[in-house]
N, CA and C atoms as a LAMMPS dump frame, in Angstrom:
ITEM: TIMESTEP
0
ITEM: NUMBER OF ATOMS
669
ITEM: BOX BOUNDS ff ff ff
-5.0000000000000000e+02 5.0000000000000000e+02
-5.0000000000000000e+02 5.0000000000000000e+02
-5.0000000000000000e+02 5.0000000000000000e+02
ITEM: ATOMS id mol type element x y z
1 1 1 N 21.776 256.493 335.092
2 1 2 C 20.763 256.217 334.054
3 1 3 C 21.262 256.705 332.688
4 2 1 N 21.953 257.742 332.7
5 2 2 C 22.159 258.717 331.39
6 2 3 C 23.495 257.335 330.757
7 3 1 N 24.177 257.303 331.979
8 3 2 C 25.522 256.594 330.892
9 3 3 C 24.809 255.132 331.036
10 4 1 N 23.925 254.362 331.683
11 4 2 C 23.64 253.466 331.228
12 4 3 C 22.885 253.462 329.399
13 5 1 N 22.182 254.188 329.717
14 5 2 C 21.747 254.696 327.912
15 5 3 C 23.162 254.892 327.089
16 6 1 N 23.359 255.975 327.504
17 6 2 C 24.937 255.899 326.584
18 6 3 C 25.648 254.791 326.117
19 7 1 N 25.912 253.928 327.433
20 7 2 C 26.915 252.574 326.86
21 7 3 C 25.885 251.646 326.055
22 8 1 N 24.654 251.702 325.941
23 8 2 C 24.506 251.085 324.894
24 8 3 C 24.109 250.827 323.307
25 9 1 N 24.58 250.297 322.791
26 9 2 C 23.666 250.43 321.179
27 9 3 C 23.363 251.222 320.709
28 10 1 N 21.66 251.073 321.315
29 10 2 C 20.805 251.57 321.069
30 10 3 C 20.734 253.007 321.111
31 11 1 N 21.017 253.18 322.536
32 11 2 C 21.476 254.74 322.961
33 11 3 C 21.937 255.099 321.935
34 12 1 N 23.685 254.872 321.721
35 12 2 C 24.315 255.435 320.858
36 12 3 C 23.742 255.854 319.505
37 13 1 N 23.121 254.469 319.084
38 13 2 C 21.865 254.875 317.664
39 13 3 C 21.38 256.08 317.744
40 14 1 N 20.959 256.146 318.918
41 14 2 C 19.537 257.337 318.993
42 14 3 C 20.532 258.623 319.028
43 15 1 N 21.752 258.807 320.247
44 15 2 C 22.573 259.94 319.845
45 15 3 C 23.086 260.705 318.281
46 16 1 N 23.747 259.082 317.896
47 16 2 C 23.698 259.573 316.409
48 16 3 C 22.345 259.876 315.454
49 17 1 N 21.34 259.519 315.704
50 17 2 C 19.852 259.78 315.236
51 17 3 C 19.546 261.423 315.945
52 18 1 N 19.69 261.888 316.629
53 18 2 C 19.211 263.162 316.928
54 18 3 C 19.847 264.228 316.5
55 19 1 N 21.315 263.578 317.022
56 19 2 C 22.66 264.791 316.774
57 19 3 C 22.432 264.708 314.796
58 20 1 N 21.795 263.773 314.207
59 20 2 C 22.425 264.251 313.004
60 20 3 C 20.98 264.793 312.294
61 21 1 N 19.755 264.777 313.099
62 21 2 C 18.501 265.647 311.906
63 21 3 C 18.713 267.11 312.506
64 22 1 N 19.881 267.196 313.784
65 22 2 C 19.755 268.844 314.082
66 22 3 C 20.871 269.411 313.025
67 23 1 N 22.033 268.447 312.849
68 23 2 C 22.885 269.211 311.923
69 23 3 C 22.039 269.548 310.607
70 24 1 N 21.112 268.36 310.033
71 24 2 C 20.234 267.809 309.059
72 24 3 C 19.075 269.293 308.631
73 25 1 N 18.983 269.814 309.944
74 25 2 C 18.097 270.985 309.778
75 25 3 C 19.113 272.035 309.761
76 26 1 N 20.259 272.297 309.892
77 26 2 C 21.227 273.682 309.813
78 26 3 C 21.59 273.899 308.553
79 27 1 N 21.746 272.273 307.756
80 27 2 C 22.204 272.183 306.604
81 27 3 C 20.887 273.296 305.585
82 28 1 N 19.801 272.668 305.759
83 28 2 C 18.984 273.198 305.078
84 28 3 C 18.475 274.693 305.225
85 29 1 N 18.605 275.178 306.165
86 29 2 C 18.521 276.389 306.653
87 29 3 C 20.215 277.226 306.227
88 30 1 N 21.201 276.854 306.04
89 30 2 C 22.587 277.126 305.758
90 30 3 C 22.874 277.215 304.244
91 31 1 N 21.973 276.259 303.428
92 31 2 C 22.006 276.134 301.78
93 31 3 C 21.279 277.167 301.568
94 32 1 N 19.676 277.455 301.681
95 32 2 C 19.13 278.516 301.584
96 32 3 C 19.759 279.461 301.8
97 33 1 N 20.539 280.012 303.153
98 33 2 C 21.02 281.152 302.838
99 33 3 C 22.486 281.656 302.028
100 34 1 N 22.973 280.138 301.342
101 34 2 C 24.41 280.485 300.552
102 34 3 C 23.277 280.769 299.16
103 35 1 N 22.259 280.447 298.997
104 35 2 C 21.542 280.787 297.634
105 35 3 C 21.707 282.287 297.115
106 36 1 N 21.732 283.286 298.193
107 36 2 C 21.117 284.848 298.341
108 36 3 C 22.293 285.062 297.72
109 37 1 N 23.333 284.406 297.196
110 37 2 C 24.596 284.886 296.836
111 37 3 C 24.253 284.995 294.878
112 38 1 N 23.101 284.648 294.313
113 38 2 C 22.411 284.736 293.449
114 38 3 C 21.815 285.909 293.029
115 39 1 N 21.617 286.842 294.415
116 39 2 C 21.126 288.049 294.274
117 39 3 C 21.942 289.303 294.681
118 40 1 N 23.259 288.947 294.175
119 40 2 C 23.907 290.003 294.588
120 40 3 C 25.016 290.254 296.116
121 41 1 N 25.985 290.701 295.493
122 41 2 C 26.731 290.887 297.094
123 41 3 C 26.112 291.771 298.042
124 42 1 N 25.366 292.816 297.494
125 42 2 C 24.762 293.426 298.877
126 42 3 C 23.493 292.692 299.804
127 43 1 N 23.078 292.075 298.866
128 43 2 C 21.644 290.941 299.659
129 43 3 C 22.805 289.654 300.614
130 44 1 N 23.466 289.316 300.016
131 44 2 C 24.398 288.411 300.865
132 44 3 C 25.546 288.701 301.842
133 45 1 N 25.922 290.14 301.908
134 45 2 C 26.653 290.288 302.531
135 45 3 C 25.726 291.016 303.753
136 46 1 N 24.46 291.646 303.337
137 46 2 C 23.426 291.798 304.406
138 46 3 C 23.193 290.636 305.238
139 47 1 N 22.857 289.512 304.278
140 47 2 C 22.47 288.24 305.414
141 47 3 C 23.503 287.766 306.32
142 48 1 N 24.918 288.088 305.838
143 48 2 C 25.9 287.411 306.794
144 48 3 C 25.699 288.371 308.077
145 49 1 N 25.73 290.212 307.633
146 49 2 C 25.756 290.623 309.135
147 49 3 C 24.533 290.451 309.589
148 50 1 N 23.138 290.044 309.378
149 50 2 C 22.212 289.407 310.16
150 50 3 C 22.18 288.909 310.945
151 51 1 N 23.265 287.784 310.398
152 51 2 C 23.279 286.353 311.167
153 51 3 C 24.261 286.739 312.654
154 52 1 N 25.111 287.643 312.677
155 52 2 C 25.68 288.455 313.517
156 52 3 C 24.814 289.127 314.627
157 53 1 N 23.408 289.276 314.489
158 53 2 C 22.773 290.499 314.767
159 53 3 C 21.587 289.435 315.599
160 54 1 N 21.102 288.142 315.297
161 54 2 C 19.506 287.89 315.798
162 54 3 C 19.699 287.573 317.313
163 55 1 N 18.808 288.167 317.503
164 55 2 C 18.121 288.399 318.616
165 55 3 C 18.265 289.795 319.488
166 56 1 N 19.24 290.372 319.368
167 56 2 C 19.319 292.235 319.371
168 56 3 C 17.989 292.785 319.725
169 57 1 N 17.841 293.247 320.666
170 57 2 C 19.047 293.834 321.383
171 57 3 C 19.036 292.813 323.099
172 58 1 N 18.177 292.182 323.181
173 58 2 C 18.168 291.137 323.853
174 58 3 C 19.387 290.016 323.91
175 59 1 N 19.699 289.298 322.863
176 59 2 C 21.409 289.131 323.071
177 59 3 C 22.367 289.96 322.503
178 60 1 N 23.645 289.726 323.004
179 60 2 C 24.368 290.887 322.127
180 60 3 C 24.884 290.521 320.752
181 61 1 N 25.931 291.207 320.157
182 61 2 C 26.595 290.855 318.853
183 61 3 C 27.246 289.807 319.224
184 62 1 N 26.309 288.818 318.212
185 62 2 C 26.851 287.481 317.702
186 62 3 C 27.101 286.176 318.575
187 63 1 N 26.01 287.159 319.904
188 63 2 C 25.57 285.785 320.862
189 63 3 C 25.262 284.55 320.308
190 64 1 N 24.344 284.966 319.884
191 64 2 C 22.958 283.586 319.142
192 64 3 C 23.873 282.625 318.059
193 65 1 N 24.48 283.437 317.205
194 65 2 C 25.476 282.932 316.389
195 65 3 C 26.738 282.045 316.829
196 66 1 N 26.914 282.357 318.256
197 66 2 C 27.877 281.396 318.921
198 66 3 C 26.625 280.664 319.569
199 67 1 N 26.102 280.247 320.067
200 67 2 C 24.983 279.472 320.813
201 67 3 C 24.794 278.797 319.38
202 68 1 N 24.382 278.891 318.411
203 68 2 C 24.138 278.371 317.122
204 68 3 C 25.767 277.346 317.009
205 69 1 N 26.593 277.78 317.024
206 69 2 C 28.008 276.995 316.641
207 69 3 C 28.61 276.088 317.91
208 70 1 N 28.044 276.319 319.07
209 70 2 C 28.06 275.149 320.339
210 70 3 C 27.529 274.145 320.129
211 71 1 N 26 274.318 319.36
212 71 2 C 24.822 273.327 319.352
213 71 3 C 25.831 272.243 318.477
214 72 1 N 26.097 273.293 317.064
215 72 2 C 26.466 272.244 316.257
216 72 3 C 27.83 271.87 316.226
217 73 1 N 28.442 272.054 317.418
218 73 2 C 29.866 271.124 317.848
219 73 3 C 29.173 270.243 318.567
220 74 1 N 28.892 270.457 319.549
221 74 2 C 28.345 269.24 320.358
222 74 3 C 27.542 268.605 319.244
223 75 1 N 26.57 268.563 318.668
224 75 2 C 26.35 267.843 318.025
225 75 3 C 26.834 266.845 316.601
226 76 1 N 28.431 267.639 316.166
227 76 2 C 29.031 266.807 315.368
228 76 3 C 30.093 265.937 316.104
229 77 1 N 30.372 266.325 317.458
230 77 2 C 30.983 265.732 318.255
231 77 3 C 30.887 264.119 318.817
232 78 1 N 29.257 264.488 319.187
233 78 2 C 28.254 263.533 319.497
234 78 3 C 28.249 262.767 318.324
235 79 1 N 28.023 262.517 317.428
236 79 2 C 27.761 262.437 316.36
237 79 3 C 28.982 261.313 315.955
238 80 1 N 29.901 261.541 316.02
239 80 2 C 31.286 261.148 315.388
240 80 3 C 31.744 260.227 316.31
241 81 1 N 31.342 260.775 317.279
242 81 2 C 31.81 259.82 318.984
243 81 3 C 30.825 258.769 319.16
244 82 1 N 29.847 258.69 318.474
245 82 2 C 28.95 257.081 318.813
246 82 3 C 29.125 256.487 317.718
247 83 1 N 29.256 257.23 316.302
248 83 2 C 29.53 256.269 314.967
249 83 3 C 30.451 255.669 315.521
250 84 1 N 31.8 256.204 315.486
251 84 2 C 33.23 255.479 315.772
252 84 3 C 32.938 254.721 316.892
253 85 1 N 32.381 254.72 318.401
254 85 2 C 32.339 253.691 319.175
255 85 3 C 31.3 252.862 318.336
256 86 1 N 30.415 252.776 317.978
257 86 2 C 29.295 252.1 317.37
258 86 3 C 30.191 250.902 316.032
259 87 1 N 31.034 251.562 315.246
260 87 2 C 31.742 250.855 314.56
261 87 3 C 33.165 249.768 315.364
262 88 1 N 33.464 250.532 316.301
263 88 2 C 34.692 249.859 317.15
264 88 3 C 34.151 248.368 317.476
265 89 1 N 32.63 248.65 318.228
266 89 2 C 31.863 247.725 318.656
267 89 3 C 31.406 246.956 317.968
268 90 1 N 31.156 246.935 316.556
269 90 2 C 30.737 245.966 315.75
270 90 3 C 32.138 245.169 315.54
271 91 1 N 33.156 245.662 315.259
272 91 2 C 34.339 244.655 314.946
273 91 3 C 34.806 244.002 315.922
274 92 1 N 34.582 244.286 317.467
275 92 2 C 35.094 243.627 318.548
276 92 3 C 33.996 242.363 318.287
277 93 1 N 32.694 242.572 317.851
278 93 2 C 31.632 241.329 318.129
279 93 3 C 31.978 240.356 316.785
280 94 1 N 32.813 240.925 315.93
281 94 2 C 33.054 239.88 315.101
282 94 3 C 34.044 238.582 315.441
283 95 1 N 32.989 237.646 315.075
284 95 2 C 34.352 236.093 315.642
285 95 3 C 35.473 236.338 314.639
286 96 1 N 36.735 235.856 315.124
287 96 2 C 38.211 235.871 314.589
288 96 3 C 37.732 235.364 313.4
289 97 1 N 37.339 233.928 312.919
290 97 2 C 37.66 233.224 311.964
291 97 3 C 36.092 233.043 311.363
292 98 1 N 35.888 232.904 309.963
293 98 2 C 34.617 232.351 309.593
294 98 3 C 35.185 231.276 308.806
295 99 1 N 34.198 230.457 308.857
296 99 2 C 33.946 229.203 308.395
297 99 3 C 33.811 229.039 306.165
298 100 1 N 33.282 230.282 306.507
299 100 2 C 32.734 230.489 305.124
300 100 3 C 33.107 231.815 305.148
301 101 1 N 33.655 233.051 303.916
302 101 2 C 34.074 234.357 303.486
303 101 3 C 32.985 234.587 303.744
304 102 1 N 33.152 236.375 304.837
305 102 2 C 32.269 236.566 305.393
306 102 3 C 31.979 237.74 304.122
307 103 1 N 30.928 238.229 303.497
308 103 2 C 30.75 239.217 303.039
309 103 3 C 30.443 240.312 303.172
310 104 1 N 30.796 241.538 301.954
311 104 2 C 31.639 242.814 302.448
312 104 3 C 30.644 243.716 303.364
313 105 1 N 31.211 244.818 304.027
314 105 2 C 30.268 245.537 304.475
315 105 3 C 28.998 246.42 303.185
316 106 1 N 28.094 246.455 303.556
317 106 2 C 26.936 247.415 302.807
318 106 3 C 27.624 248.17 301.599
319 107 1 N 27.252 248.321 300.668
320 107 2 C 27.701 250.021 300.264
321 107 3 C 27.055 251.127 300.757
322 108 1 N 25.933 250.967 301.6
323 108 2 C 25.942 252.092 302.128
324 108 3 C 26.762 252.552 303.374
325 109 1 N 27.143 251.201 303.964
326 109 2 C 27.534 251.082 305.399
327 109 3 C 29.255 251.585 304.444
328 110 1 N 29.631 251.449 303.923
329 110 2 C 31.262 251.948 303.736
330 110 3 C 31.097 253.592 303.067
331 111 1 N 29.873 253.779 302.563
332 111 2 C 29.595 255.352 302.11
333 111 3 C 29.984 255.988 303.354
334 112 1 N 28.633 255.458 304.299
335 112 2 C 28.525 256.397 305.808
336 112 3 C 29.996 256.716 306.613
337 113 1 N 30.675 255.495 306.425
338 113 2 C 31.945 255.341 307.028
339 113 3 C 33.076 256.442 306.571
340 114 1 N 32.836 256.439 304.973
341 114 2 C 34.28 257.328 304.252
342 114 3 C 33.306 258.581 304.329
343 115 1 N 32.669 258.595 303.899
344 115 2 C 31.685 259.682 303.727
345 115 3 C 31.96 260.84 305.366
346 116 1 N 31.618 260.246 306.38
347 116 2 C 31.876 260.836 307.721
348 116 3 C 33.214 261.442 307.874
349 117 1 N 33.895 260.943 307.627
350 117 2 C 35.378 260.99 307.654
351 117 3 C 36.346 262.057 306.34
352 118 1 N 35.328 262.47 305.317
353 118 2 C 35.731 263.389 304.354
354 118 3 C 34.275 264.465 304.645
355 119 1 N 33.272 264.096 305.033
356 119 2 C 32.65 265.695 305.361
357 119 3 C 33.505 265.927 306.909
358 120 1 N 34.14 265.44 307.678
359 120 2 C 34.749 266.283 309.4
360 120 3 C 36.269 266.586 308.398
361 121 1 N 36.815 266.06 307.811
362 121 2 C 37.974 266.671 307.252
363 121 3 C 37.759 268.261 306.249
364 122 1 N 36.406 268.408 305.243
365 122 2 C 35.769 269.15 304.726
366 122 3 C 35.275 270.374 305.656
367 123 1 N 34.587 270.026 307.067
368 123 2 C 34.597 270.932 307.802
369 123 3 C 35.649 272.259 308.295
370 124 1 N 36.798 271.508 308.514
371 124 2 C 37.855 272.04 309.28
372 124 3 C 38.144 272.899 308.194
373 125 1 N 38.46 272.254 306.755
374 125 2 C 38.844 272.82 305.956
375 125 3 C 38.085 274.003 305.511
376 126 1 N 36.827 274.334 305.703
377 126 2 C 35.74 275.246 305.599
378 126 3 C 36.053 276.536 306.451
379 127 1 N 36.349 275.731 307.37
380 127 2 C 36.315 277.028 308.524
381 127 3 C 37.418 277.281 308.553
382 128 1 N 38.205 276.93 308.186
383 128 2 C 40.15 277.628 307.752
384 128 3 C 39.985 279.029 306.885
385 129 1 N 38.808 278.374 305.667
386 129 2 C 39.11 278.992 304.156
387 129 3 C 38.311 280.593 304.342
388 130 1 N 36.703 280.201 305.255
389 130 2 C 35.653 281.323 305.085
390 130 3 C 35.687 281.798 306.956
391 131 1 N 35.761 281.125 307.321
392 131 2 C 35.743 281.378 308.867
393 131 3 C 36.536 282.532 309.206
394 132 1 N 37.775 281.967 309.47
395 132 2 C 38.9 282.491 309.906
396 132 3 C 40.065 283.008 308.629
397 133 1 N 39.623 282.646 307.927
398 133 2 C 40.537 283.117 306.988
399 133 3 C 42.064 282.66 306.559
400 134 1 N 42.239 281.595 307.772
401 134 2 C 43.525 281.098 307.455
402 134 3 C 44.126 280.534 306.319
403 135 1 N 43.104 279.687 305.217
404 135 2 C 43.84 279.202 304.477
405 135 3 C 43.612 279.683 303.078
406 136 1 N 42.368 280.701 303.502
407 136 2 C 41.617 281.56 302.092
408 136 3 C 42.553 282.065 301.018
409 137 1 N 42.537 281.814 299.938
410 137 2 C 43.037 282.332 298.573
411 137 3 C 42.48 283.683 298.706
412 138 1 N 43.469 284.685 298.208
413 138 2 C 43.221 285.922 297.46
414 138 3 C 43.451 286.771 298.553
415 139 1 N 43.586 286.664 299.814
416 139 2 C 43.54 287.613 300.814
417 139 3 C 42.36 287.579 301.743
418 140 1 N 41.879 287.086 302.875
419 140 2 C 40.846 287.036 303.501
420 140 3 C 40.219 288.69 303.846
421 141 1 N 38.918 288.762 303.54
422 141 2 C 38.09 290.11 303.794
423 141 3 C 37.149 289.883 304.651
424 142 1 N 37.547 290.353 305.947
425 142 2 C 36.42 290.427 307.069
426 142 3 C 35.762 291.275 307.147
427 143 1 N 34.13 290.738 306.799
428 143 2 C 32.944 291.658 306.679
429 143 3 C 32.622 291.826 305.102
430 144 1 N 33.301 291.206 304.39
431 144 2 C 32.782 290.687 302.675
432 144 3 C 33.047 289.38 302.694
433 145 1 N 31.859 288.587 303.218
434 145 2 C 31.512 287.321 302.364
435 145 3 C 31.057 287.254 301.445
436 146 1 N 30.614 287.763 300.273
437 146 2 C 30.333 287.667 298.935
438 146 3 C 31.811 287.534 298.124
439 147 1 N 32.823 288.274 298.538
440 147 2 C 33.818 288.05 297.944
441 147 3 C 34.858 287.442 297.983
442 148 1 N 34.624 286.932 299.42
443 148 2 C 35.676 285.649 299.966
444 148 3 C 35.097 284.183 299.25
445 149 1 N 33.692 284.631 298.884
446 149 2 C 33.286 282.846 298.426
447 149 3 C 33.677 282.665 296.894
448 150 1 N 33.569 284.026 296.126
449 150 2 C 33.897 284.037 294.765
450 150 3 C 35.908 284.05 295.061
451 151 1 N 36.233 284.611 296.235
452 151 2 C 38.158 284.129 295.789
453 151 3 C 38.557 282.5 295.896
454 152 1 N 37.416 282.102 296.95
455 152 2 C 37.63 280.473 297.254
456 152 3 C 36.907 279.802 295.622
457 153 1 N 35.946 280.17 295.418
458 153 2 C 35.706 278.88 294.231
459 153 3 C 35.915 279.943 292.579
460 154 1 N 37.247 280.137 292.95
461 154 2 C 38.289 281.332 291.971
462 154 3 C 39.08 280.161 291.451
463 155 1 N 39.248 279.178 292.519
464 155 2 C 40.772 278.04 292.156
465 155 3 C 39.896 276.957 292.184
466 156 1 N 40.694 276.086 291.501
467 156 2 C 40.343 274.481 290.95
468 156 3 C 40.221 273.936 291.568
469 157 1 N 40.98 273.959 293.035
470 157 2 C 41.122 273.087 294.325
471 157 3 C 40.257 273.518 295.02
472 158 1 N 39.646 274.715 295.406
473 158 2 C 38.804 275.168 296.152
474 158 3 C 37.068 274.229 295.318
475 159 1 N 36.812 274.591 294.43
476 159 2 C 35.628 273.878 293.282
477 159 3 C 35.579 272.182 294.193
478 160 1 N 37.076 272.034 293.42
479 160 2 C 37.05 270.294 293.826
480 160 3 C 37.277 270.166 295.166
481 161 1 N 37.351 270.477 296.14
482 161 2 C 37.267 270.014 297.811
483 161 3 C 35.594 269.89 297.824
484 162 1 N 35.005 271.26 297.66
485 162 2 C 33.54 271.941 297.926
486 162 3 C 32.879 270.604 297.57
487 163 1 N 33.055 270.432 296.151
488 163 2 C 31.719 269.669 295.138
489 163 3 C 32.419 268.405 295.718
490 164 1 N 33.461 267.911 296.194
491 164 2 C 33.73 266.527 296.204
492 164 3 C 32.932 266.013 297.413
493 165 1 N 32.894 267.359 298.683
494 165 2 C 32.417 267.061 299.916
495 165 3 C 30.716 267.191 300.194
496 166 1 N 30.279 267.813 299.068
497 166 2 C 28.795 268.064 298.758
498 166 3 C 28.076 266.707 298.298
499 167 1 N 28.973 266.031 297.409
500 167 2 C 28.369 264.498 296.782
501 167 3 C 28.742 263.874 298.263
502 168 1 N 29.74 263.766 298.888
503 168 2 C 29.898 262.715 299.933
504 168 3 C 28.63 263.536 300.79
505 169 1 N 28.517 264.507 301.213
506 169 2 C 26.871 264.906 301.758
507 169 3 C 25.985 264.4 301.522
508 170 1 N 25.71 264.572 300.118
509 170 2 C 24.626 264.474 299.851
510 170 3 C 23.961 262.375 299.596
511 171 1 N 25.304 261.433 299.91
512 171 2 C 24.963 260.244 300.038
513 171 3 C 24.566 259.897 301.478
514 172 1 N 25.788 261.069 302.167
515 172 2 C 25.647 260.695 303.628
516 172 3 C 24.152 261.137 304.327
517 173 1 N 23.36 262.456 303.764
518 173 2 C 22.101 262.328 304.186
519 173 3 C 20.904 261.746 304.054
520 174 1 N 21.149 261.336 302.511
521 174 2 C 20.217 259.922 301.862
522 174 3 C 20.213 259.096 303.058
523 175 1 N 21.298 258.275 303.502
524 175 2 C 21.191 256.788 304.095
525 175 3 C 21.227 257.308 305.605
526 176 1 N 21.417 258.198 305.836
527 176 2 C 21.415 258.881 307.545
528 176 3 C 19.995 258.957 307.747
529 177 1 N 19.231 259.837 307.074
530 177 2 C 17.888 260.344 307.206
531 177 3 C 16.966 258.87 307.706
532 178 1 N 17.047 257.899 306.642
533 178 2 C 16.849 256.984 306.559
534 178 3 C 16.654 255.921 308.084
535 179 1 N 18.331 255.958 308.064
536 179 2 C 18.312 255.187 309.478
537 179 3 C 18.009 255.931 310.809
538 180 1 N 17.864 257.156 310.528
539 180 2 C 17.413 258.139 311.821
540 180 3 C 16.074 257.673 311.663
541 181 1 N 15.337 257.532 311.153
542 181 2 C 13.987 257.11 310.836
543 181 3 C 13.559 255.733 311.413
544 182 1 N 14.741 255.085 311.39
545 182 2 C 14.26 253.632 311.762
546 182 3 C 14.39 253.5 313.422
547 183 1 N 15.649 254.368 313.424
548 183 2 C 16.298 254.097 314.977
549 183 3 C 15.422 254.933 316.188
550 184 1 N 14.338 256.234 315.421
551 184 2 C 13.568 256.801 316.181
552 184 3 C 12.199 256.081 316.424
553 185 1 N 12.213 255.117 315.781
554 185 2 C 11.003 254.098 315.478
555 185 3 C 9.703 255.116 314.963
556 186 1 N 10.082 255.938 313.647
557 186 2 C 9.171 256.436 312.509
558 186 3 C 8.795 255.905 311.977
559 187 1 N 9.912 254.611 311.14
560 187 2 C 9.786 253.97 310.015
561 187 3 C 8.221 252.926 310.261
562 188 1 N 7.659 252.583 308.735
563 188 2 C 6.985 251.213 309.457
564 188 3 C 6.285 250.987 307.622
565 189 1 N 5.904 249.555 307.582
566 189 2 C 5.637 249.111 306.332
567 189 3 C 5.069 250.065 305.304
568 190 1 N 4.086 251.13 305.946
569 190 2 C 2.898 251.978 305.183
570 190 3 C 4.022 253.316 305.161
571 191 1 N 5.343 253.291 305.974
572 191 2 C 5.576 254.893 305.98
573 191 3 C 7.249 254.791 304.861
574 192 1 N 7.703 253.521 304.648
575 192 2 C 8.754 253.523 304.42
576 192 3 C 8.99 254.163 302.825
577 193 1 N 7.951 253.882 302.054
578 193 2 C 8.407 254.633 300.614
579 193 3 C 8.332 256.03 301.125
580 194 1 N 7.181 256.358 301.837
581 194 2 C 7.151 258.348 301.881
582 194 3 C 8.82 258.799 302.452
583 195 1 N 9.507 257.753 303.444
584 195 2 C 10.529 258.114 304.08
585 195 3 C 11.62 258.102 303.371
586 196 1 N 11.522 257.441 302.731
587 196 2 C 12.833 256.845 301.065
588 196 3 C 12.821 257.98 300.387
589 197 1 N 11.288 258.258 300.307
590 197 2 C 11.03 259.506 298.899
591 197 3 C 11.985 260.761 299.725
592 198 1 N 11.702 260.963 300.967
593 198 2 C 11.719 262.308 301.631
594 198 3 C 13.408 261.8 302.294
595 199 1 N 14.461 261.212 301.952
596 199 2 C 15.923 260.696 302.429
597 199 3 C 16.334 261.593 300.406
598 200 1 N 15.52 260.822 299.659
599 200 2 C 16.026 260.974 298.186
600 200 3 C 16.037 262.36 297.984
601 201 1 N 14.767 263.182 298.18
602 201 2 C 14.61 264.787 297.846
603 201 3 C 15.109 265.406 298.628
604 202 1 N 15.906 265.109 299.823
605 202 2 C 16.248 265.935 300.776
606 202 3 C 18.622 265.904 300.361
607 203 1 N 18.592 264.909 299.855
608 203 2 C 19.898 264.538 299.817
609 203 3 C 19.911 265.236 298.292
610 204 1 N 18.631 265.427 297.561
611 204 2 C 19.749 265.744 296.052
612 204 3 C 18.991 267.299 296.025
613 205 1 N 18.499 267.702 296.906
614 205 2 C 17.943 269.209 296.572
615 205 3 C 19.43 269.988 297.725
616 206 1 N 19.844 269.032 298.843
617 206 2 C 20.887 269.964 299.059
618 206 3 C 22.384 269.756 298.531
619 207 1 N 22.324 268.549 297.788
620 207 2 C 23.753 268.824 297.181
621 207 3 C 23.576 269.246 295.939
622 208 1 N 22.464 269.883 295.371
623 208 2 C 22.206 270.3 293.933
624 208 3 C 22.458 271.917 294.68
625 209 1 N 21.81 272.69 295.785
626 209 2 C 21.405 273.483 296.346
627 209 3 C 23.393 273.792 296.971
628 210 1 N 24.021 273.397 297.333
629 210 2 C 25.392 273.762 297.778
630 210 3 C 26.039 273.71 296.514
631 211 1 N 26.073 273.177 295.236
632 211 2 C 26.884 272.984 294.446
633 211 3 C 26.544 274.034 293.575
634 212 1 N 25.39 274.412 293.337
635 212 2 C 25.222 275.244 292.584
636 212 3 C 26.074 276.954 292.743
637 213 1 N 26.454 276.844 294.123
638 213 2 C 27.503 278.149 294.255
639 213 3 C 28.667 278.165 293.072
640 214 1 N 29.492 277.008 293.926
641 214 2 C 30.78 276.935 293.138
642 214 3 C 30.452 277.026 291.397
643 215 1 N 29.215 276.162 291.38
644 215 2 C 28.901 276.599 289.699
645 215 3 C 28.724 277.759 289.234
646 216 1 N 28.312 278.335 289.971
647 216 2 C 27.806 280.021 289.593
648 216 3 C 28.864 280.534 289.011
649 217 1 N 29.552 281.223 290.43
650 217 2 C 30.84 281.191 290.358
651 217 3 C 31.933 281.058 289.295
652 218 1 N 32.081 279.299 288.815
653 218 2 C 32.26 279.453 287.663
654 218 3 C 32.054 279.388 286.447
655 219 1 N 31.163 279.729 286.537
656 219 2 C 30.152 280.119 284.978
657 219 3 C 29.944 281.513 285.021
658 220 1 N 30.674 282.117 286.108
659 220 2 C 30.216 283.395 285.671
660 220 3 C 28.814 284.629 285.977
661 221 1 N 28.251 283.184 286.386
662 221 2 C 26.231 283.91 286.916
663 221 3 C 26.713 285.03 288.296
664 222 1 N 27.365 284.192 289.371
665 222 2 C 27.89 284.92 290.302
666 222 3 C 29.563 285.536 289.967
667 223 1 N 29.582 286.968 289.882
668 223 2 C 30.993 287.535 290.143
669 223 3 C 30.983 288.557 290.626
């Protein structure tokens, strides 16, 4: 039953429709807390060992926080694995030849496409720079995130990866939200402006809301 759902369509729709309002809710819960970096390195470097700490003493250090980073592999996994079959499958159903120039894909449909494909490249690159420390400028400091985010958006390249992958976000949750809406069967004649309105405020309050770091940063508000 499960892989009959799976192999089709629809399924896949709905996989990519679930897997992406849970990332959809981490995001927003994840911007809020890069904000606290507004109030100082000791309020933000408190929240990082928090996030280390919930559920204590009931789970241990940094259970929940890995249970938190499973969810959202499997779910960008999921996620990436029905777009790409979902796209494979549309070009196999295309006939070889048209009669007449067939016209181009959507602009939203080529956003979602590049867009997907520079936020999972943006990821990796994230978790190199603040994660693990591998590719971090200035010397990686484990147990000061306040000052690993000011050495990363220190350099020009660090600014321009961040803000380049925040606009490709912030299109990719506009038109995601959207079609998660349709494919969960939310959408409907009376609900579709409230759903447009709530794709629009949700896509430019978090790429206004992530970008505003690197701005801080360099302007100086955050050092």
């Amino acid at each position: 039953m499960t892989r009959t759902i799976w192999d089709s369509s629809v399924g896949k729709k709905t996989v990519m429709a679930v897997s992406g309002l849970i990332m959809l809710l981490y995001l927003v819960v994840h911007m809020l807390g890069n904000l606290k970096i507004f109030f100082g390195s000791g309020e933000f470097n408190h929240y990082a060992h928090w996030l280390r700490t919930i559920g204590e003493p009931f789970m241990h250090y940094e259970w929940t926080l890995w249970v938190i980073r499973v969810v959202l592999l499997v779910a960008v996994i999921a996620h990436a694995t029905s777009a790409y079959q979902l796209s494979r499958r549309d070009i196999k159903a295309r006939p070889s030849k048209y009669v007449h120039k067939r016209s181009r894909a959507s602009y939203a449909t080529r956003t979602m496409r590049w867009g997907g494909i520079i936020l999972g490249l943006f990821i990796v690159w994230h978790i190199l720079d603040l994660t693990t420390g591998t590719v971090h400028p200035g010397g990686f400091q484990s147990g000061h995130p306040y000052q690993n985010v000011i050495d990363t958006f220190s350099t020009w390249y660090g600014n321009v990866i961040y803000i380049v992958a925040m606009l490709a976000l912030g299109l990719h949750v506009r038109h995601g939200f959207w079609s998660a809406a349709q494919t969960l069967g939310v959408g409907s004649r009376n609900r579709d402006r409230v759903l447009k309105t709530i794709a629009n405020v949700l896509a430019l309050v978090l790429t206004v809301g992530f970008i505003s770091v690197p701005v801080g940063v360099m302007t100086g508000l955050v050092s």
